[in-house]
N, C-alpha and C positions, 0 to 999 in steps of 0.2 A: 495593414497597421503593424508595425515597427513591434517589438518584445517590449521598448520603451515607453510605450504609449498604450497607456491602461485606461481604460473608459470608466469614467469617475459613474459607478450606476447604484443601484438601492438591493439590497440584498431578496428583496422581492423577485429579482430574473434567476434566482439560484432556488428553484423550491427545496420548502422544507418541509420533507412528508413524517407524518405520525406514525410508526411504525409498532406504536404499541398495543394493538390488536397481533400481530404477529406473536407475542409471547402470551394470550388469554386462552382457555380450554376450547376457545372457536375461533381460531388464526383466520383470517378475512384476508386468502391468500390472491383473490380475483381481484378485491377491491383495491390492497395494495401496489399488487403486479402491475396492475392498470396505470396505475399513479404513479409506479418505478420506470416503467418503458415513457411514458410520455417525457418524462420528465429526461431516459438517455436518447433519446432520439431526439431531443432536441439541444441542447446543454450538452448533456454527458454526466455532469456533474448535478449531485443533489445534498442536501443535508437532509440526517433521520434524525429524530427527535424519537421520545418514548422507549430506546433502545435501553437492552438487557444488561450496560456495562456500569455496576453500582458505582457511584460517585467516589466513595470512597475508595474504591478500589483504582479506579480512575486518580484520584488526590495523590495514593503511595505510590503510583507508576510515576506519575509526574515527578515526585520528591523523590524519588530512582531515579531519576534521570538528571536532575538538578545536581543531585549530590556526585554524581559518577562522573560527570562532563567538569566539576569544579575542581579536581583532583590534578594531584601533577601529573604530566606527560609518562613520566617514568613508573609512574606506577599505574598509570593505563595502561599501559607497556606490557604489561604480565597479559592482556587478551587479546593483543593485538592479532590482525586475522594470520594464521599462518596454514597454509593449507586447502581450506575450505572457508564457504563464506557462515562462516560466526565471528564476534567479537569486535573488537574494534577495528571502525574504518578514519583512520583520521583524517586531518585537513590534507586536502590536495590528493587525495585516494582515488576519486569519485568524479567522471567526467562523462557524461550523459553525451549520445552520438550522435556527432556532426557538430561537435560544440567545440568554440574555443579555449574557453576557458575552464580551468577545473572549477569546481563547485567549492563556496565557501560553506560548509558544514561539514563537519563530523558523525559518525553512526555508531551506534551499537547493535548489533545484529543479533537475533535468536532465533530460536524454532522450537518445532516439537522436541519433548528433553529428553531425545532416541538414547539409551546406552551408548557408551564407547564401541563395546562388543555384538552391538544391534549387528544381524546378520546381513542386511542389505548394503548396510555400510563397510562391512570388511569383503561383500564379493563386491565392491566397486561401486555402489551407489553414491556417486556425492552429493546426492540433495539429499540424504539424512544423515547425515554428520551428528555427535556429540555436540551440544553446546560448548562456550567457555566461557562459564559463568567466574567473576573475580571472587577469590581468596579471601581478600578485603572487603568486600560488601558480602555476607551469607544473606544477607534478606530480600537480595537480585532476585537468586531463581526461585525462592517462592510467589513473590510478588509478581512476576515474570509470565511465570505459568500459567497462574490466576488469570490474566490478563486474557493472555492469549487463547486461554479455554472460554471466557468469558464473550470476545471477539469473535473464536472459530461459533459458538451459540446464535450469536446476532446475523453473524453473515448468511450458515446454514436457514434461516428463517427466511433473508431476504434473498436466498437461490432459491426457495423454496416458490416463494413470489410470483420470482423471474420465468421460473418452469410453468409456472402456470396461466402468465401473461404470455408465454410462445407455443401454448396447446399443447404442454406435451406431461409425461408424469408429473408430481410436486418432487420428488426423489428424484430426479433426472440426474439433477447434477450432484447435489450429495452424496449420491449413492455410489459416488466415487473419491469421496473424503474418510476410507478408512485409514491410508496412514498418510497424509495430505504434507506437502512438502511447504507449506504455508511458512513465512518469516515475519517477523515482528522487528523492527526499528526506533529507537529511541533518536530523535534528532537533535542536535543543538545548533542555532545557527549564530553567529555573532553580530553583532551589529554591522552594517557597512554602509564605511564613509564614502560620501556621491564621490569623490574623485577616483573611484577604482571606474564609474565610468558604466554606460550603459548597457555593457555586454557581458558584468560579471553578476553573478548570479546566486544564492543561497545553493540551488538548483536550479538548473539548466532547463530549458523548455523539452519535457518529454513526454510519452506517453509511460501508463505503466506494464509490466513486463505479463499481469498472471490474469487471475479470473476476475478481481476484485479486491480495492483497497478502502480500510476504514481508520479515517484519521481524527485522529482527537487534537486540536492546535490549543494554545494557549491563549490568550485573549493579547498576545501583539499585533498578530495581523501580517501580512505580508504573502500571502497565497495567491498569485494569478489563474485563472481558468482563459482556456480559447475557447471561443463558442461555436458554432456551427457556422455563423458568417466570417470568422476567420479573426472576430476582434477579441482583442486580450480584456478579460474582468477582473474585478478583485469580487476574491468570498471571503468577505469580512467572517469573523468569530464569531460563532452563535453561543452563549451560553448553552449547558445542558443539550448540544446537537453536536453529531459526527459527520461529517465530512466523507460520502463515498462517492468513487468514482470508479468508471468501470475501466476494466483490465483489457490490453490487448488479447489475450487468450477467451477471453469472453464475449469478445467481439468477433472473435472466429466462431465459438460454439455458437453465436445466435445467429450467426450471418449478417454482421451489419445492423441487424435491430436493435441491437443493445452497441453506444460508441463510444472506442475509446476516447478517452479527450486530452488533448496538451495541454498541462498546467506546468509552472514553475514558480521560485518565493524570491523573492528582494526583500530581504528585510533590511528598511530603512528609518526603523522606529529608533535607532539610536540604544536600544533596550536589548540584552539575550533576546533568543526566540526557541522555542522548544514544542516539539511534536512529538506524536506518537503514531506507527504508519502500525497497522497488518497487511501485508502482502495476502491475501485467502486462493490457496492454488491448490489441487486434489492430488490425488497420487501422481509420482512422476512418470508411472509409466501409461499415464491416462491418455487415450486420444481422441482427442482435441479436433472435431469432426461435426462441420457445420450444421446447425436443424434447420430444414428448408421445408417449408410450403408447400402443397403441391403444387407441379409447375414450374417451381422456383431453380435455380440455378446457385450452383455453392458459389461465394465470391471468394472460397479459402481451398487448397488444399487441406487435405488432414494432415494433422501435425502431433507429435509426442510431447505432452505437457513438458515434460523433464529435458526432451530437447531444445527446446524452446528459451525457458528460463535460460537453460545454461547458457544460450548464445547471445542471450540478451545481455549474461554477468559481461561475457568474454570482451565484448564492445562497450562498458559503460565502466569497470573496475581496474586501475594500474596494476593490481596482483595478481590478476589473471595473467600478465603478461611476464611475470616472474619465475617462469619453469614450475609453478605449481599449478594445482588441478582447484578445485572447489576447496 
């Protein structure tokens, strides 16, 4: 099946699991896990309901992002990425591997709000850069942070899940998010007229780079998923549900039990479209080393979280290719 031919289906083949036992004084971490593996071993892709990210808080992210993406060029301009990957990525930045065409959307990029002067960052680490938060908006990086401390919560619960649906600690994999190289993304995508034609893309069909992403969409619509037989879906908007999908990096740590999945957006509603991605990745120097069965045989080498990511930037970002670093 063709990127162009999207199988018209019922939002029923995308399960939507309840995830709000995970945040009660008795997290029903078997019962969930159960329900999170079934659901990537088949799909890839699931929406959580019941999740930790208060509504409202969820509304000012959105109206952060409406308001940022509506400004002129020149004065997005003042965060433009220079350096490392924070701030803005504008149109035509962003070109997902093996793809022809560049991506129609723009980003805004953040992370944890490291200092300037953070010590990891000045002996060379560039996955923990300083933000650039704009001058022009102060109510970014509160809003910002909230957000994504709210997200790093949610996701923490459902790795907690995941460890415990592969037999192994509930801390497995947390236990290596003390200073987590995690990204947050604001998306805007613009509307696109069918004569740009069947091979341009909001996003391009790919996998994603880390452990796990949780996306909050707007109610336009326009998200494809590939499923396990190779055919493209759409995951219509759930109200009050997120959108995760598991990470190439966490398809190494489980060995293929937990899958990555290619999705991509066409949005052809005629209407803005606006997302909200977290990237959830653990420290960069974490390694990234298959849990196998006994028995079992790794289907991954081990690999360095922070290597990883970054080779994923270098082939998917046109500033990578600009004599700069992250």
């Amino acid at each position: 099946m063709s990127y162009a031919t999207v199988e018209k289906i019922s939002v029923e083949q995308i399960p939507v699991i309840n995830i709000e036992s995970l945040f009660s004084q008795s997290p029903d971490y078997p019962g969930i896990g159960e329900q999170l593996q079934r659901a990537a071993t088949t799909i890839g892709f699931f929406y959580v309901s019941g999740h930790c990210i208060d509504k409202v808080l969820l509304d000012q992210a959105f109206e952060i992002s409406k308001k940022f993406f509506a400004l002129e060029e020149q004065q997005k301009a003042e965060v433009k990425i220079a350096g490392y990957h924070r701030g803005l990525l504008g149109f035509g930045t962003s070109k997902m591997e093996n793809q022809a065409n560049v991506d129609l959307k723009e980003s805004y990029l953040w992370g944890q709000d490291f200092a300037a002067d953070n010590q990891e960052f000045l002996s060379g680490n560039e996955l923990m850069p300083p933000n650039r938060w704009p001058s022009f908006m102060p109510e970014m990086r509160d809003v910002l942070t909230r957000y994504l401390d709210a997200a790093h919560h949610c996701g923490k619960q459902l790795l907690r899940a995941i460890a415990v649906s592969l037999d192994i600690e509930q801390d497995y994999f947390v236990g290596r998010f003390e200073k987590p190289i995690s990204r947050g993304s604001l998306i805007h995508y613009p509307p696109q007229p069918p004569a740009m034609g069947a091979n341009q893309f909001g996003v391009s069909p790919h996998t994603d780079y880390g452990t796990m992403t949780l996306l909050a969409q707007d109610q336009t619509g326009g998200l494809r998923v590939q499923d396990a037989r190779g055919k493209w879906l759409t995951a219509h908007p759930i109200e009050g549900t997120l959108v995760v999908n598991v990470g190439d990096l966490l398809a190494r740590w489980s060995n293929d039990r937990f899958r990555s999945t290619p999705h991509s957006v066409v949005n052809e509603s005629g209407r803005e479209r606006y997302s909200i991605a977290i990237a959830l990745d653990p420290d960069w120097d974490t390694v990234i080393k298959p849990v196998t069965k006994s028995g079992e045989v790794p289907e991954y080498d081990q690999v360095r979280c922070g290597d990883y990511i970054r080779g994923r930037f270098d082939r998917s970002f046109s500033y990578r290719n600009s004599g700069h670093s992250l």
